[in-house]
C-alpha positions as CSV (number, residue, x, y, z in Angstrom):
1,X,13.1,15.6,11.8
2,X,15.5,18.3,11.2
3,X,18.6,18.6,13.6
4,X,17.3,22.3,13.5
5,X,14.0,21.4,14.3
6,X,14.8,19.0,17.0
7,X,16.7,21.6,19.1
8,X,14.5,24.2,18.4
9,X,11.8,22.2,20.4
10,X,9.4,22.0,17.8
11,X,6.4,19.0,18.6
12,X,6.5,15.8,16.6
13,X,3.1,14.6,16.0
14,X,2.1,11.2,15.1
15,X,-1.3,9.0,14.8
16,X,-2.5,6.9,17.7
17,X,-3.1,3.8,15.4
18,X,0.0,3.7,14.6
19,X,1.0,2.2,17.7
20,X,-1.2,-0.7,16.7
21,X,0.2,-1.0,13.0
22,X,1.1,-4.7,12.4
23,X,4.3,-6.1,11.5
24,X,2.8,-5.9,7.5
25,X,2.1,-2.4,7.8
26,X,-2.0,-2.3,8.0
27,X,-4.1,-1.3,10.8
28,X,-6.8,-2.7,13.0
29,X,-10.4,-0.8,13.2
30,X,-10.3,2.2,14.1
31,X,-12.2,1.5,17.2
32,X,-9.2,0.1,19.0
33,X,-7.1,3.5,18.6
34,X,-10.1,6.1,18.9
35,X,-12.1,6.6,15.4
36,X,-10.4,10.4,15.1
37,X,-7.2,9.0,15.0
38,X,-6.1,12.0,16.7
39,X,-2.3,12.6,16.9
40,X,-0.1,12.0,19.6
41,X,2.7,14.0,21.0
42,X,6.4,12.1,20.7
43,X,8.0,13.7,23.5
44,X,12.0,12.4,23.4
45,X,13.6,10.9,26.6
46,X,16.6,13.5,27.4
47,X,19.1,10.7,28.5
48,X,18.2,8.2,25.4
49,X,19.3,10.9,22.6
50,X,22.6,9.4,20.7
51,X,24.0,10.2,17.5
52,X,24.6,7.0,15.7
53,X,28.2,6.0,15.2
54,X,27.8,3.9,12.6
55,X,26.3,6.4,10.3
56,X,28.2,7.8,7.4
57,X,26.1,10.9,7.6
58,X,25.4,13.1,11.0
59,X,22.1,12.1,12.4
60,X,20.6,11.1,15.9
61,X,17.8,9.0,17.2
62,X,15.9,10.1,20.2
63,X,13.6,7.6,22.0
64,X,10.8,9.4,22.7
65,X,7.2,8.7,24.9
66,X,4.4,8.5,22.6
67,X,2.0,11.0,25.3
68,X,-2.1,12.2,24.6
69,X,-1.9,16.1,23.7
70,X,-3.4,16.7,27.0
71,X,-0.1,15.0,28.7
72,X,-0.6,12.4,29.8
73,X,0.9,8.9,28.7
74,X,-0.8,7.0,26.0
75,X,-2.6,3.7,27.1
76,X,-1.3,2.2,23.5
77,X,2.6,3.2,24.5
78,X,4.2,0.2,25.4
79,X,6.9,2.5,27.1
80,X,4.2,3.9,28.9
81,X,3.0,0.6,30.1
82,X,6.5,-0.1,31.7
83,X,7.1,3.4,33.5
84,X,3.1,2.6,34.9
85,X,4.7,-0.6,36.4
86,X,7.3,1.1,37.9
87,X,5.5,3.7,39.5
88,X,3.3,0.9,41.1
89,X,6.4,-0.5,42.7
90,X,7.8,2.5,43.7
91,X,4.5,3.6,45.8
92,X,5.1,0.8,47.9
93,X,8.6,1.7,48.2
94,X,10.3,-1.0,45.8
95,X,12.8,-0.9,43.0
96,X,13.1,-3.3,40.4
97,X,15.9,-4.4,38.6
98,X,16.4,-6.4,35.5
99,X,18.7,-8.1,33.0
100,X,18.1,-8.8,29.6
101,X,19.6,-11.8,28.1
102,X,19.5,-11.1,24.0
103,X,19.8,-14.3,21.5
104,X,20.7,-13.7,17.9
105,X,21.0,-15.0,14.8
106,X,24.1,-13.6,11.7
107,X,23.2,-14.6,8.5
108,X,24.1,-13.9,5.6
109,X,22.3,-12.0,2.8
110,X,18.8,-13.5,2.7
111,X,17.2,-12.5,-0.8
112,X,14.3,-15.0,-1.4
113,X,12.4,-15.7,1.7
114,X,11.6,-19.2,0.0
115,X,14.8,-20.4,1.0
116,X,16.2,-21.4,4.4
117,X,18.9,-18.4,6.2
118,X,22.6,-19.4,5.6
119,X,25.9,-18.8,7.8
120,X,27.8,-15.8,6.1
121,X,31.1,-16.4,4.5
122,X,33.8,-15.9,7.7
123,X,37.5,-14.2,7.1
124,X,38.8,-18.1,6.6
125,X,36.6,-18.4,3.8
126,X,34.1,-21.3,5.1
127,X,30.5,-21.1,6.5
128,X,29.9,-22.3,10.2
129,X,28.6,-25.6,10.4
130,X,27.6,-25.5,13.6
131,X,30.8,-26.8,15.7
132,X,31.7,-23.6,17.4
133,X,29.3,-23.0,20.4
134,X,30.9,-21.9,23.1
135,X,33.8,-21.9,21.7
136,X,36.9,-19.3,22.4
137,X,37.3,-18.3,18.7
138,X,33.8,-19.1,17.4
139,X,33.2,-15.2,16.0
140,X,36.6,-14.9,14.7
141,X,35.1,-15.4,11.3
142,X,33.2,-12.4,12.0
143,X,35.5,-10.2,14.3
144,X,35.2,-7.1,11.5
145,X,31.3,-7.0,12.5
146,X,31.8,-7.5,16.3
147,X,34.6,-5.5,16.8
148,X,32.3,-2.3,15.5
149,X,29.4,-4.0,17.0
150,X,31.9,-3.6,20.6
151,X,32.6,0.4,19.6
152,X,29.3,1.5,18.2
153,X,28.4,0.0,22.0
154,X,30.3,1.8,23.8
155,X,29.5,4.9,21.8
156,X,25.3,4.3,22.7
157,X,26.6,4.0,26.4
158,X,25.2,0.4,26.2
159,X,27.7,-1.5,29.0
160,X,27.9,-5.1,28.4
161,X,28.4,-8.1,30.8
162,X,29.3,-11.3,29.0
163,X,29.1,-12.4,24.9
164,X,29.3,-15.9,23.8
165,X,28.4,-18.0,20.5
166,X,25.5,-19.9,21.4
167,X,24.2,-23.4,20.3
168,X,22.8,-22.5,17.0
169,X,24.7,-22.1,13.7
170,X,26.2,-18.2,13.8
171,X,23.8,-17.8,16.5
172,X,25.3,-15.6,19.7
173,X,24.2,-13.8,23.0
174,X,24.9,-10.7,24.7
175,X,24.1,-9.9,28.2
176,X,23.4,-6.7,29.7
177,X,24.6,-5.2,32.6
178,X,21.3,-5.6,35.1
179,X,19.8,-1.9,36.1
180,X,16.3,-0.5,36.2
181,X,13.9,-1.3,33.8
182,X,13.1,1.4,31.8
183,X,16.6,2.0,31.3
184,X,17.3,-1.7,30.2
185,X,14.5,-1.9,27.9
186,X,15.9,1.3,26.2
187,X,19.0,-0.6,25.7
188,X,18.0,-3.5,24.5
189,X,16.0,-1.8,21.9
190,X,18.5,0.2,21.0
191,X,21.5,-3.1,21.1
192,X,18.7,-4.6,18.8
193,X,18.6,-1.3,16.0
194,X,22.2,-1.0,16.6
195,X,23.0,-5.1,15.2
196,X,21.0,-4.7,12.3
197,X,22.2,-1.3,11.4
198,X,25.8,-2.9,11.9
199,X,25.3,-5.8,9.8
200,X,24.4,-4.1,6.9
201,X,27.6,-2.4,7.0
202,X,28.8,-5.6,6.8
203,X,27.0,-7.3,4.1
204,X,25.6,-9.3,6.8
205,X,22.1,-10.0,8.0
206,X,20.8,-10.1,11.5
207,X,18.1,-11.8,12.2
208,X,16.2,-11.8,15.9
209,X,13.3,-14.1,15.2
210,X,12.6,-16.4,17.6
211,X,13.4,-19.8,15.5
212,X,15.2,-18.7,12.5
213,X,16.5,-22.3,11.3
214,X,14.6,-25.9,12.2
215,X,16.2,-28.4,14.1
216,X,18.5,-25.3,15.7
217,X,18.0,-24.0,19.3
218,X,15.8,-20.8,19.0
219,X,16.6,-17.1,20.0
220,X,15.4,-15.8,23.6
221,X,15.5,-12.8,25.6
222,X,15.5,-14.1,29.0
223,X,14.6,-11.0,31.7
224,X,16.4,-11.7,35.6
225,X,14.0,-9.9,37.8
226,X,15.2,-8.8,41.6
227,X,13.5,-6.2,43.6
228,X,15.4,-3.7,46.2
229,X,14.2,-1.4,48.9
230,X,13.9,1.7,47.5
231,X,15.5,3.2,50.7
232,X,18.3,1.0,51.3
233,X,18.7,-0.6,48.1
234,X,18.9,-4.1,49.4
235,X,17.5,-6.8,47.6
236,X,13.8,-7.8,49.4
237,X,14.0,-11.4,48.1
238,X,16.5,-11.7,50.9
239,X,16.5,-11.8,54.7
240,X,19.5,-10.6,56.9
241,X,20.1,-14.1,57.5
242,X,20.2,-14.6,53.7
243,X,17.3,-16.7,53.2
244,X,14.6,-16.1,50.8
245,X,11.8,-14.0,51.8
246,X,8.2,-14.3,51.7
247,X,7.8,-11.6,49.0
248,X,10.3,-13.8,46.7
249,X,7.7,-16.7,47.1
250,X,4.8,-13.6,46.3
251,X,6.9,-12.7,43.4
252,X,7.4,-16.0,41.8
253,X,3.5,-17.0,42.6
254,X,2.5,-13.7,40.8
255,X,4.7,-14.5,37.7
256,X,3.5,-18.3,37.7
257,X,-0.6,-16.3,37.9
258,X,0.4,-14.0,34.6
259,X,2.3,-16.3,32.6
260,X,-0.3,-18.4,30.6
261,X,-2.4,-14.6,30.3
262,X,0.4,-13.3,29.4
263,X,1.9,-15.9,27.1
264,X,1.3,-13.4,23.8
265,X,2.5,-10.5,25.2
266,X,6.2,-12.9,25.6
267,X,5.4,-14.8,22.5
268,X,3.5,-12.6,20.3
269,X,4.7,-14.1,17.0
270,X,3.7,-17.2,14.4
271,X,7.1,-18.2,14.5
272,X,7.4,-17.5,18.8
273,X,5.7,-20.8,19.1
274,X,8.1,-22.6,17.1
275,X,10.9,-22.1,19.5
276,X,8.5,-22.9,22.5
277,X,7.5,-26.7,21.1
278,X,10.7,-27.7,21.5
279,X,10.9,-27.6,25.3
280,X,14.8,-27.9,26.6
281,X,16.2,-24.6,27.2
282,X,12.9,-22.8,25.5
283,X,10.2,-23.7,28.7
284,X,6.8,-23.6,27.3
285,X,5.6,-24.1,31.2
286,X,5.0,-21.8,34.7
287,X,7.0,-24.5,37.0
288,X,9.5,-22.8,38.7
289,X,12.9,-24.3,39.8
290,X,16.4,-23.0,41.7
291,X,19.0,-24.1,38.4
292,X,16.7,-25.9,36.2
293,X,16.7,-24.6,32.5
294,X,13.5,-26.7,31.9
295,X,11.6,-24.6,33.8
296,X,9.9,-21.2,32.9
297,X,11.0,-19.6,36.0
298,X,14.7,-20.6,37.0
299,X,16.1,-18.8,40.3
300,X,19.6,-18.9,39.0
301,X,22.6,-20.3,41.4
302,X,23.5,-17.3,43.3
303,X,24.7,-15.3,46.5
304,X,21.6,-14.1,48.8
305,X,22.0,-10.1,47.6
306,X,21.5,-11.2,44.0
307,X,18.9,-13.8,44.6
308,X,16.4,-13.2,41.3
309,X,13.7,-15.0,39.3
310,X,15.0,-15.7,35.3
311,X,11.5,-15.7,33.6
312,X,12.5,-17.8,30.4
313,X,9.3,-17.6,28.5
314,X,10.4,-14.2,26.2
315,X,12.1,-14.8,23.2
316,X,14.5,-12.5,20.8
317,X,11.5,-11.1,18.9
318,X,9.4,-10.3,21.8
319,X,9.0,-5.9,22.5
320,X,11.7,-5.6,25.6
321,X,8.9,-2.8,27.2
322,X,6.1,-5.1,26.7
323,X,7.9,-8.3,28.1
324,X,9.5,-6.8,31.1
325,X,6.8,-5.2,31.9
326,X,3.9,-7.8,32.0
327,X,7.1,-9.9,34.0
328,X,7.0,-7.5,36.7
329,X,3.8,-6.4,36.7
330,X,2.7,-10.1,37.3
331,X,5.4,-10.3,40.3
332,X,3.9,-7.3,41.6
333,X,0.6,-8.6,41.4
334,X,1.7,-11.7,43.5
335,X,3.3,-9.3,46.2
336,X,0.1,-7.3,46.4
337,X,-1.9,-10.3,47.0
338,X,0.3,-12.5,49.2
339,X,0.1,-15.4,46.5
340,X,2.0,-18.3,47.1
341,X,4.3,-20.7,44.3
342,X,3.7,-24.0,43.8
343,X,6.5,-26.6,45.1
344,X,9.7,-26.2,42.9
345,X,10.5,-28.7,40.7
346,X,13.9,-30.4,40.2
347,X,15.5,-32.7,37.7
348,X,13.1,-34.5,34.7
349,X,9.6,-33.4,35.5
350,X,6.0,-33.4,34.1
351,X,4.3,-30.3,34.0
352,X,1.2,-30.2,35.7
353,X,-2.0,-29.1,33.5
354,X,-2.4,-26.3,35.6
355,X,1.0,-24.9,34.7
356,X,1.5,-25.4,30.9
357,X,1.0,-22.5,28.6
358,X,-0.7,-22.0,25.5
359,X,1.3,-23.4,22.5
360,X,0.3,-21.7,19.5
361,X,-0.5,-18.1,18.8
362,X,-4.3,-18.7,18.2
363,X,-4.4,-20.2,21.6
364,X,-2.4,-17.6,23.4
365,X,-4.4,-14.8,22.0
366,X,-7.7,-16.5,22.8
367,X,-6.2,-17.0,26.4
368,X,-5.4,-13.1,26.3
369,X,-9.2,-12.5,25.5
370,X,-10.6,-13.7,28.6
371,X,-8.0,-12.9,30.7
372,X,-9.4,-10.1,33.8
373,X,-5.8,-9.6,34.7
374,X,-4.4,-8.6,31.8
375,X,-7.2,-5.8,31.4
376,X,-6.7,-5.0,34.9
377,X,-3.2,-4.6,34.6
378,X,-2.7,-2.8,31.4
379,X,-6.1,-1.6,30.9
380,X,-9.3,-2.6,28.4
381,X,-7.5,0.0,25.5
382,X,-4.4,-2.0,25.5
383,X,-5.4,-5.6,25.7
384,X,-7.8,-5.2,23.3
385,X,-5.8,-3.2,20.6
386,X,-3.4,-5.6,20.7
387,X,-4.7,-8.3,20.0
388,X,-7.1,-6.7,17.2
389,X,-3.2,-6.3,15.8
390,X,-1.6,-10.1,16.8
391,X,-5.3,-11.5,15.4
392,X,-4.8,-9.7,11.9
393,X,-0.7,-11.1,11.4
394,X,-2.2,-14.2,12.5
395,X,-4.9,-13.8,9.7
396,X,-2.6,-12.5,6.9
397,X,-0.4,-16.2,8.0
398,X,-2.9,-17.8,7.7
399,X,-3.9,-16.6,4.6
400,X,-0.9,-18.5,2.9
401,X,0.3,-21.9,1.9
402,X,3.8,-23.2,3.3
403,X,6.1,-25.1,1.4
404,X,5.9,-28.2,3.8
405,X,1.9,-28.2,2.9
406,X,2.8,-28.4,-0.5
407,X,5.7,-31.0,-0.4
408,X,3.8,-33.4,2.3
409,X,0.1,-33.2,2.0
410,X,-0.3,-32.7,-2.0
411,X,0.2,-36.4,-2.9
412,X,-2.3,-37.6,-0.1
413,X,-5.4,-38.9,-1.5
């Protein structure tokens, strides 16, 4: 849209089913998204309207709320979904807070999608060969991207926390500053558009699939969860006496109900389930532990006022709306029915039957299918567009023939 047009107020319309186009551009039935496919209003978010500082020319992006004509939010909106979450807590009286954890990959140029994503060239000449995580001067080969990666940041408003080089080759992570919700799934969307944008600038590609490159740790976006008293803004998961509450044990025992429902709503990708099979660090499982990364829901080592649940389950290419809010919407649902954990789990453990998740797409999605909570949560609309969406990128995968099916299997007899 014209800048003109934009401050004039004028309405941007757009079709309902395209908030259920799949990632190769087609469309479910139109059943899913109402067999008009009337329009729906794109209404922008006043605080989430930024000119983009790493355009040559002027222009602007607005997140916007995709809303019915009549008004009210669309049941497809993802955003919509969220703020609905929200609202539930804050009719009981509760805040949430979260923190994203982003995982990313910096490639370089990747021109036939036959062949395997390399490390770019860095200022010393050489590729990373996967020696630098967590190393001091591990993105000193790519300081020229990061450094406008830091300003274009601070430009968006988007405040950081910590930034490291991860264990993969050129892989990284970013943490956000924790906040409410809505406000941190804007960012993370936008710290998402912002890196590729960037990279381009760069000659550089990057990439936030969930397992880019085999044998190499996979991307996640892990999503720390506390609640506060809306009122006094302490943190309920806390007693005055700093002990953990009953509604943390609610909390957690809502999140360990929704995780294997909600496993394609975290995971909604082919290529999610790749990261998940390999299980350290990337916890394919709804055990819950204080400190242990093999677990799906860590209660990281901290004082009693930030005492939160880490759900580990989301990875780099999952929708930050969606994922944060089926995480707190399961926590909620926990609170709301006085559920209760299983016993945490320390050290090497076996996860019981009863806690392991689906493992493959197919799975997940069939697990979505019968799943009352999910439709209770989110509504019949949602659940069932998407997965009329997830089924048909699952279909179009399926639809071709890997390289490893060629290499291994066409010599057998």
């Amino acid at each position: 849209m014209t800048a003109e047009g934009f401050l004039e107020g004028r309405r941007l319309q757009m079709a309902r089913g395209v908030l259920l186009q799949c990632i190769m551009g087609g469309y479910p039935a139109a059943r899913f998204y109402g067999s008009d496919d009337g329009d729906l209003a794109l209404v922008a978010e006043p605080t989430m309207i930024h000119p983009l500082p790493w355009s040559d020319e002027p222009r602007a992006l607005a997140i916007c709320d995709a809303d019915e004509l009549s008004g009210e939010s669309s049941n497809l909106s993802t955003r919509g979904q969220l703020k609905k979450v929200i609202a539930r807590y804050a009719a009981r009286g509760l805040a949430p807070v979260v923190a994203t954890e982003l995982e990313f990959f910096v490639f370089a140029p990747n021109t036939d999608p036959t062949q395997a994503f390399r490390p770019p060239v860095g200022l010393d000449g050489r590729r990373e060969d996967g020696q630098s995580a967590f190393s001091v001067s591990s993105n000193n080969g790519l300081r020229p991207f990061f450094n406008e990666v830091y300003k274009c940041m601070a430009a968006l408003g988007l405040p950081r926390d910590t930034f490291m080089h991860e264990m993969g080759v050129s892989q990284f992570e970013i943490n956000l500053l924790h906040g409410d919700p809505l406000l941190l799934a804007d960012q993370t969307f936008l710290f998402k558009h912002l890196l590729k944008e960037v990279a381009l600038k760069h000659g550089l590609s990057v990439v936030c699939m969930a397992k880019p490159l085999a044998h190499t740790p996979g991307s996640s976006m892990h999503i720390h969860q506390s609640i506060v008293d809306s009122n006094s803004g302490k943190n309920v998961f806390s007693d005055e006496h700093g002990e953990p509450t009953a509604m943390f044990r609610h909390f957690i025992a809502g999140q360990q109900a929704g995780m294997a429902d909600f496993t394609a709503l975290f995971a909604p990708n082919v290529n999610s389930y790749q990261r998940l099979c390999h299980p350290y660090a990337s916890p394919n499982n709804a055990c819950w532990s204080h400190d242990n990364r093999a677990a799906g829901l860590r209660i990281p080592a901290s004082s009693p006022v930030a005492r939160r649940v880490e759900n580990r389950l989301p990875g780099a290419d999952a929708n930050p709306y969606l994922a944060i809010a089926a995480s707190l919407a399961a926590g909620l649902h926990g609170i709301e029915h006085e559920l209760e954990p299983s016993e945490a789990i320390q050290g090497e453990f076996e996860v019981p039957d009863n806690l392991s998740l689906p493992c493959t797409l197919h799975a997940a999605l069939e697990r979505l299918k019968r799943s009352q909570l999910a439709r209770e949560l989110f509504g019949q609309e949602f659940i069932e567009g998407y997965i009329a969406s997830k089924t048909m990128e699952l279909t179009s995968f399926f639809d071709e023939i890997t390289p490893w099916e060629r290499r291994v299997l066409a010599a057998q007899a």
